[in-house]
N, C-alpha and C positions, 0 to 999 in steps of 0.2 A: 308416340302418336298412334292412336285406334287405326285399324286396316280397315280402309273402306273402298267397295266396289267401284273402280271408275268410273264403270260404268251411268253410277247416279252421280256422278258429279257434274253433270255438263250442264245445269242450271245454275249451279254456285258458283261455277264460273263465270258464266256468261254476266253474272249479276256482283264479280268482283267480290264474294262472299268467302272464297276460301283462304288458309292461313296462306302464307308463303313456303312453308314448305310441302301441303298439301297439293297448292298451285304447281311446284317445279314438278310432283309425282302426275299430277294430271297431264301437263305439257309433255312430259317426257310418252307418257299414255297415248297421246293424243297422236302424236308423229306417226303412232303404226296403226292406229284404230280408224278408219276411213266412216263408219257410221257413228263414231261421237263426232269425229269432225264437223261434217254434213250436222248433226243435231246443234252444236253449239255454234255453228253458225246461223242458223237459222233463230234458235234464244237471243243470239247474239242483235239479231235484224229486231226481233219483236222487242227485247229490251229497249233498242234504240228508237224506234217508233214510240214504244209507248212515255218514254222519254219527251221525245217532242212534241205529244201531244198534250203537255200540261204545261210546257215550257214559253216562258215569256220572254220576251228581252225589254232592257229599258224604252221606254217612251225618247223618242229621239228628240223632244224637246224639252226634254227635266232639266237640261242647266236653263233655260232658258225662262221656264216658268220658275226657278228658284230664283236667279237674279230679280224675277220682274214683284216676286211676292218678298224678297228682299229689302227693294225702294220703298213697301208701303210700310214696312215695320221702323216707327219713329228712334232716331239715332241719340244718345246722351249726349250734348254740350261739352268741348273739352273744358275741363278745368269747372265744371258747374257742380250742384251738389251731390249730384248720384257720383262723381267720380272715386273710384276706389270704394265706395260704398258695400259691405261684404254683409250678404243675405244670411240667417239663423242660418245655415249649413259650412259659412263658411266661404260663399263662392263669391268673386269678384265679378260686380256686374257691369259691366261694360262695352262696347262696341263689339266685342270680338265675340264676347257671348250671345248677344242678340243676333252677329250673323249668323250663326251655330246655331241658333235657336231654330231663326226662319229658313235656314239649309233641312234641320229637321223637321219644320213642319211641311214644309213642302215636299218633303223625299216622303213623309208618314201620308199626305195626301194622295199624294201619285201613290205609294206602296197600298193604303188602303183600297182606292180601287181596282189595284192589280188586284190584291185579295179576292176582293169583289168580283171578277172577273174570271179569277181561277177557280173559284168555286164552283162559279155558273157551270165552268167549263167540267170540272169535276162530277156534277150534276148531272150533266148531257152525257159525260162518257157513263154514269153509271145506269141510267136510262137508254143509254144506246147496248149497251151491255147486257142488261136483262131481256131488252127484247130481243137481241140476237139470242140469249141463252133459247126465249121462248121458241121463237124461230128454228132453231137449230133442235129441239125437242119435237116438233111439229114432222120437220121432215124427218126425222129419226119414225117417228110413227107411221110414216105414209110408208118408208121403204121400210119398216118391217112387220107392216101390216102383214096378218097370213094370205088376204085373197089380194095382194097386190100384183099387177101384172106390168108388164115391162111392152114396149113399141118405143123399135133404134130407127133411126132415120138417118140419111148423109146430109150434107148439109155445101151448098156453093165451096171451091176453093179447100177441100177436103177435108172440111171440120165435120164431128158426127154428132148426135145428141140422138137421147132419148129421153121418154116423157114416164115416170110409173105414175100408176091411178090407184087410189085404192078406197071401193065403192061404200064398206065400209066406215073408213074416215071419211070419206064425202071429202078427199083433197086431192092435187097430183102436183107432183114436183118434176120439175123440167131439169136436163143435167146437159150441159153442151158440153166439148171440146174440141181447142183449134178454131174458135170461131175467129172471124178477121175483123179487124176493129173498125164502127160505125163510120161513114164518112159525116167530116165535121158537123155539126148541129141537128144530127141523128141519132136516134135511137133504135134498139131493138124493143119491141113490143109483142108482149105474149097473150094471146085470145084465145079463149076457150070457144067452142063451136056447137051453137045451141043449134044443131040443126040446120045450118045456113044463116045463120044470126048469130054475129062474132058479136064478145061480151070481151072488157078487155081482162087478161089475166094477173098484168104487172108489167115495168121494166125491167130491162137486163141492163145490170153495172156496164157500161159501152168502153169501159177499162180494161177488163178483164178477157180473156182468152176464153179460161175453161171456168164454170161456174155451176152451183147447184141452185135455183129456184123452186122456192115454195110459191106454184104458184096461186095468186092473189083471189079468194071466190072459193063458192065451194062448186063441185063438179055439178052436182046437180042438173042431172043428167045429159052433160053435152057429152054429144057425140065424137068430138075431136079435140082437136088445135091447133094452133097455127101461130107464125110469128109473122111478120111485117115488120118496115123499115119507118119510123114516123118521124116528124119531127121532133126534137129534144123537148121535154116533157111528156111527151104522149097523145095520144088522141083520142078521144069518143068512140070512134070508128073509124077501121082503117082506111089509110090512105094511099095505100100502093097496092099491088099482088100481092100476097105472100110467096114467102121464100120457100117455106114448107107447110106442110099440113100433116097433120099426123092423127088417124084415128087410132080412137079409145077402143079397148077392149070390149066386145059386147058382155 
């Protein structure tokens, strides 16, 4: 067997790729190495995720639609002329085959529009995928914009965040951590600050703790920002104080 760094194994693993006795050298790897652990654990989460999110389970009424599409498929006579009757291939067609039949076309109906359905779904994750790549390139740009500048701020309950601008990209990306999770049927909402005239920025995932925001708009020349507490979807314009405000670098 080729000697390979264990290092790059902890994706083959995670994904159940390696031989078995590749497997036992990595396990035995793994007992004393604390950062493949932590890494293959983490592959280990995202494999499993991305698992359920293509995953179906059967329609909980498939026996039910197969009996009932069952009844409608006309049954042979016993002792009538189709009986024992054997089609060019050879098969005997009969009662048992006809249930067979309507079991598979009912299971190929249900299955076709799972198909149908996982596709969709297939669809959305790879549109959700590209716009995060987009996403995820955007703020790559803002924080390494050369004239980007940095404003930290504290935040209630001792979460921090800051905001980088960079005037340049005409964008800023908002970065919290430790923030403490919305109460129910709230939101976090981000405003840009035209001067005393909040414009809204985006929402913040109300899941999440610590997060990076591109926020929504281009800077165009507001003076700050701020966040506020809105109702779950958002608002026009806010509807509480803000929590913080944070001015833009001149």
């Amino acid at each position: 067997m080729r000697t390979v760094d264990p290092h790059r194994l902890t994706g083959a693993y995670a994904l159940h790729a390696l031989s078995p006795e590749e497997t036992l050298l990595f396990e035995r790897h793994l007992a004393g190495c604390d950062a493949c652990a932590q890494e293959t654990a983490e592959l280990s989460a995202t494999a499993a995720r991305l698992g359920l999110a293509v995953s179906t389970a059967t329609a909980p009424d498939m026996r039910d639609q197969v009996l009932r599409r069952i009844t409608t498929v006309r049954q042979d006579t016993p002792g009538g002329p189709a009986r024992g009757r054997r089609g060019r291939a050879g098969l005997r067609a009969g009662p048992v085959s006809l249930w067979a039949l309507a079991a598979c076309l009912a299971a190929a109906a249900a299955l076709g529009g799972t198909a149908v359905w996982e596709h969709g779904r297939a669809e959305d994750a790879r549109a959700e995928a590209r716009s995060a790549t987009r996403t995820a390139d955007e703020i790559a740009a803002v924080l390494a914009a050369p004239d980007a500048e940095v404003r930290a701020t504290e935040l209630a309950g001792g979460a921090s965040a800051a905001v980088v601008v960079s005037r340049d990209q005409d964008r800023a990306v908002f970065v919290a951590s430790g923030m403490a999770r919305p109460p129910g049927g709230k939101v976090y909402q981000l405003w840009f600050d035209d001067r005393g005239g909040m414009r809204s920025a985006g929402l913040m995932d109300p899941g999440r703790a610590d997060q990076t925001v591109l926020m929504r708009g281009a800077v165009d020349g507001a003076s700050g920002m701020g966040i506020t507490l809105e109702p779950e979807g958002g608002s026009d314009h806010p509807t509480s104080a803000p929590l913080t405000q944070v001015p833009f670098p001149t």
